[in-house]
Each structure stands twice: as C-alpha cells, then as structure tokens.
C-alpha positions as CSV (number, residue, x, y, z in Angstrom):
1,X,-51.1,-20.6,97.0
2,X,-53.2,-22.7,94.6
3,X,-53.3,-20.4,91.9
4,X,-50.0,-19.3,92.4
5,X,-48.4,-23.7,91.8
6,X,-51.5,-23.5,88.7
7,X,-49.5,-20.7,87.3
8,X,-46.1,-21.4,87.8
9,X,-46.6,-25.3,87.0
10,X,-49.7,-25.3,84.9
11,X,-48.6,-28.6,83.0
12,X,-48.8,-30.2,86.2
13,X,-50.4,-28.8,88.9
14,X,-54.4,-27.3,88.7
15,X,-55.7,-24.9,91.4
16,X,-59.0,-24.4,91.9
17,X,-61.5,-22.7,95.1
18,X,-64.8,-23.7,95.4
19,X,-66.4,-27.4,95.4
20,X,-68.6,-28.9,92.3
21,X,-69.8,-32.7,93.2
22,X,-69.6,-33.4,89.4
23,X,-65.9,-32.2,89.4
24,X,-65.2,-33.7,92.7
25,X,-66.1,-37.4,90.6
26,X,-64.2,-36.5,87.8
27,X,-61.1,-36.1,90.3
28,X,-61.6,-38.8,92.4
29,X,-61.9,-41.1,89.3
30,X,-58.8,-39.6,87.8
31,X,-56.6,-40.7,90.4
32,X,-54.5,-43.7,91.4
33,X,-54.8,-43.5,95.5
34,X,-57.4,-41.0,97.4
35,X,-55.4,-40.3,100.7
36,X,-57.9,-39.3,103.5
37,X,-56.5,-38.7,107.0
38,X,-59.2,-37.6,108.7
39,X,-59.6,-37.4,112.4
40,X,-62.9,-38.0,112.9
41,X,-65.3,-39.9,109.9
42,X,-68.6,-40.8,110.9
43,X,-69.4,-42.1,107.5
44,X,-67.2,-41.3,104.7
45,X,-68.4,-41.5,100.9
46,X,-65.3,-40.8,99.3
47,X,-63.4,-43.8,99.8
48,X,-67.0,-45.7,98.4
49,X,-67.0,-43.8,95.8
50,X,-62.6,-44.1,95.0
51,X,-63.3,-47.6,95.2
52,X,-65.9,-47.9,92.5
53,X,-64.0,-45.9,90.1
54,X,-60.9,-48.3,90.8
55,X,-58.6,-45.6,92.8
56,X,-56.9,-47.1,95.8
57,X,-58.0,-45.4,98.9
58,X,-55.3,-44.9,102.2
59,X,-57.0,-43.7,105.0
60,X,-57.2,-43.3,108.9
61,X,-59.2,-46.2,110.2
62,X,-61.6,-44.7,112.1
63,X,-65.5,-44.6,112.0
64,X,-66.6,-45.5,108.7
65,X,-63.3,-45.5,107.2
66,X,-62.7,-48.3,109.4
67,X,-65.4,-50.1,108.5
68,X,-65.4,-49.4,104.9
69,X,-61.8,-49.8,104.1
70,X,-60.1,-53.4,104.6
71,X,-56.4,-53.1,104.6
72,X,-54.9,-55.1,102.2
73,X,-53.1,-58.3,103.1
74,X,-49.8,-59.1,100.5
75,X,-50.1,-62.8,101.7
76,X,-53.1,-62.9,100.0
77,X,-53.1,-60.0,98.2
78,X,-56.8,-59.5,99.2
79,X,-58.4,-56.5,100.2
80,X,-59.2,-52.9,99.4
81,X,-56.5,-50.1,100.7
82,X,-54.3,-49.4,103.2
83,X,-55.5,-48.0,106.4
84,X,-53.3,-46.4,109.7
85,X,-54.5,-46.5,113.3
86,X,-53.2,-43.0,115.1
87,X,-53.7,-39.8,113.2
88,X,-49.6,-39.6,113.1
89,X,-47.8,-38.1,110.7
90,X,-45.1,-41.2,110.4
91,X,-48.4,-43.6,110.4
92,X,-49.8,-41.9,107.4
93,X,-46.3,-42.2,105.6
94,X,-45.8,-45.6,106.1
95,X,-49.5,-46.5,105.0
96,X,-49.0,-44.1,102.1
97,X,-45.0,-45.8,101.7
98,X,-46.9,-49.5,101.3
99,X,-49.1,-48.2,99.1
100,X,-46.9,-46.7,96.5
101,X,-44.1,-49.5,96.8
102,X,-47.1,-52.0,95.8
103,X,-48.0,-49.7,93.0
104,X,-44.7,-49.1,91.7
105,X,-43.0,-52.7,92.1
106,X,-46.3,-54.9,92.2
107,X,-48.6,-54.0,89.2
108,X,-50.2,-57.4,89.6
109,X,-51.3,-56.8,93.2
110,X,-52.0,-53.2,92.6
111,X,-54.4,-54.2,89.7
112,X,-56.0,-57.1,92.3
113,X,-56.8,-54.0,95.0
114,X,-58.5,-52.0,92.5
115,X,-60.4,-55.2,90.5
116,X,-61.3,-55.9,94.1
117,X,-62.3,-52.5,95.3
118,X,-64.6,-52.2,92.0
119,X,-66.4,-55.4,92.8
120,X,-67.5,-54.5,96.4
121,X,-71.4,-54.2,96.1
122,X,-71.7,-50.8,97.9
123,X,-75.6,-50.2,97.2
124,X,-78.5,-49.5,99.2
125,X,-79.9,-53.3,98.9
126,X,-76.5,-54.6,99.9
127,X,-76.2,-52.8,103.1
128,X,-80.4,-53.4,103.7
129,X,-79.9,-56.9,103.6
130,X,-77.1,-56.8,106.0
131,X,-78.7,-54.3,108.4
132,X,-82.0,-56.9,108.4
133,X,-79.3,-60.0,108.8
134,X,-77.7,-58.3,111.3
135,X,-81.2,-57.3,113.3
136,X,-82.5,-60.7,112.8
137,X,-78.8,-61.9,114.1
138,X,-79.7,-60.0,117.7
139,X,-83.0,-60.7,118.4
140,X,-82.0,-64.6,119.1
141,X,-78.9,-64.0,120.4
142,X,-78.7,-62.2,123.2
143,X,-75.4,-62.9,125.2
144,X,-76.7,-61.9,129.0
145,X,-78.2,-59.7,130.5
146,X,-76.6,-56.9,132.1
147,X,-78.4,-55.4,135.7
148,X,-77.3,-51.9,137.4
149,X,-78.6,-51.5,140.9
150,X,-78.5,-48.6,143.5
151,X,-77.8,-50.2,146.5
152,X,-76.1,-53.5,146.5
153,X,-79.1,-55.9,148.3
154,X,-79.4,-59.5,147.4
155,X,-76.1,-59.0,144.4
156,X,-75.6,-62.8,144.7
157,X,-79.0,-63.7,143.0
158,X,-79.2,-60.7,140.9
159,X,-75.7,-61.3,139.6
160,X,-76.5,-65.1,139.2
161,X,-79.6,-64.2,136.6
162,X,-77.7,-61.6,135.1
163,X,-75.0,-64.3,133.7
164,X,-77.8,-66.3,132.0
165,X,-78.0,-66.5,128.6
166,X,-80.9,-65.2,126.4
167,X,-82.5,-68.2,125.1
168,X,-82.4,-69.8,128.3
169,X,-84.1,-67.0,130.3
170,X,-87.7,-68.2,130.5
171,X,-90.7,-66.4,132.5
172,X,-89.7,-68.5,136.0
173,X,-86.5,-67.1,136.0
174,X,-88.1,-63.0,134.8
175,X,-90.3,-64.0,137.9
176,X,-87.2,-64.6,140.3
177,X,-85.7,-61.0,139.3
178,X,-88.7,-59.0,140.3
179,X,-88.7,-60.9,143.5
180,X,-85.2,-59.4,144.2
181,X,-86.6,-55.9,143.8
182,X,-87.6,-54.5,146.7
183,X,-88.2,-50.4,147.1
184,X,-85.0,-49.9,148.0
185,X,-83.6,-51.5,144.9
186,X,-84.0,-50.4,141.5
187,X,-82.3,-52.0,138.7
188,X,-82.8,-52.0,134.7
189,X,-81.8,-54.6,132.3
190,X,-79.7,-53.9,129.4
191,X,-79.5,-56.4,126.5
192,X,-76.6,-56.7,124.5
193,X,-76.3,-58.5,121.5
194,X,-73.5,-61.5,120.7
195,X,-73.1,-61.4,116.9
C-alpha cells in the first residue's frame, strides 16, 4: 500500500519498509505535530525527541506519555502538546482537532508550544537531579505507615500506630508495635511516601 500512494502520489506521499534511526530523526524533525496513540507506553522517546526538534507532539496520556507530555492550556498558552485520556478514536480527533485549529488560526500560540517544547531540559543531569530530589523528598516524609495482619487481634492499637506520621514515630512507639505481635499475629509495615 505504501509503495503503491509513493507511486501514484510521489510529489506528496513517500513509502518506505524498514526502520533507520538516522531517518527516523530526519522525519520526526520534519514534521509539524508527531501523533502517537499508543495503548500502552512505558517510556516513550519520540515525543522527547519531537519536542527538541520543535514538532508538536499529540498523544495518548498514558505512562510516559503522560508524564512527558503537558497538555497545553490556551489561558495561558503554556505547555507542550495535546494529550487524550481513553484510547478512543473520537478522543484522538478532538486532541488532534485542537491541535490543528491552534496551528492554523493561532500562529502565535503554536509558535509558544514549540519555543516551549525546545526549552524543556530533557537530559540525563536534569532527570538525575530530580530522581535524587525526589529520593531525598521520601526519606523525611513518610506519610504513615501502613500494617497488614492475618488475624485481626489487638486492630485498635495496631491501627492507632499505623495513623502516625513518620517523623513522629520514635523507638517507644516501634517498641509498642512489636508488643502487639504475638505468634498468632504477623504483620509487615509498608512505607509510603507523601511528596
């Protein structure tokens, strides 16, 4: 089908099988918008590497498209693309719909995505430093602590120390949860982080 649209519309249309990562840059900085509707996206480096060579991206948000891609907010005509939530072919259309409407009729605002898109600092360091913030974040502040027990004995003072936060938790209080365990009860703490 490819080859048959590179024939028959050759001053418009290329076909090509096979995948080259040098031609798959060239492509992806030729364009104006890189629509990605996947399902699942753990990661995703396209739309990264879309917004560094100023196209738009319009994507599904889900994993690291999600993340990566902020949907852009005419108020304050801030942000990098336009994202759906449901892998529906009506929600792709209207995110794709906004997207080209602001392209065609709001060259100032399109221009702001892409400026915006290209100034993201996507490196290695960037994201290290927020990893480490992030890490550092967690380890002093712990929201409460979580307890699972087999069989329900003394709940009230389990559940009591298990609404406690972190940074109030000291050894006293560790010392009053193993007193609750008794060999008919096993529980184990989970810790999860308020950020």
């Amino acid at each position: 089908m490819l080859h048959k649209f590179d024939r028959e519309h050759h001053d418009k249309v290329r076909g090509r099988v096979g995948f080259s990562v040098k031609m798959a840059h060239k492509i992806t900085a030729g364009a104006d918008v890189l629509l990605m509707p996947s399902r699942f996206e753990p990661c995703g480096l396209n739309q990264l590497y879309a917004m560094k060579y100023d196209t738009v991206p319009v994507v599904h948000a889900v994993g690291g498209l999600r993340d990566t891609v902020i949907p852009f907010d005419p108020f304050t005509e801030s942000r990098f693309g336009w994202t759906f939530d449901r892998a529906e072919a009506n929600k792709l259309v209207n995110a794709l719909g906004n997207c080209l409407n602001t392209y065609r009729s709001h060259k100032e605002s399109w221009k702001g995505v892409q400026t915006q898109g290209m100034a993201q600092d996507l490196s290695w360091d960037n994201a290290a430093k927020h990893y480490e913030e992030f890490l550092v974040a967690t380890k002093f502040q712990w929201h409460y602590i979580s307890i699972y027990q087999e069989e329900p004995t003394r709940n009230d003072k389990i559940l009591e120390l298990a609404k406690l936060d972190f940074n109030t938790l000291h050894c006293q209080e560790l010392k009053d949860i193993s007193a609750c365990k008794s060999s008919s009860l096993h529980y184990t703490a989970v810790m999860f982080a308020y950020v």
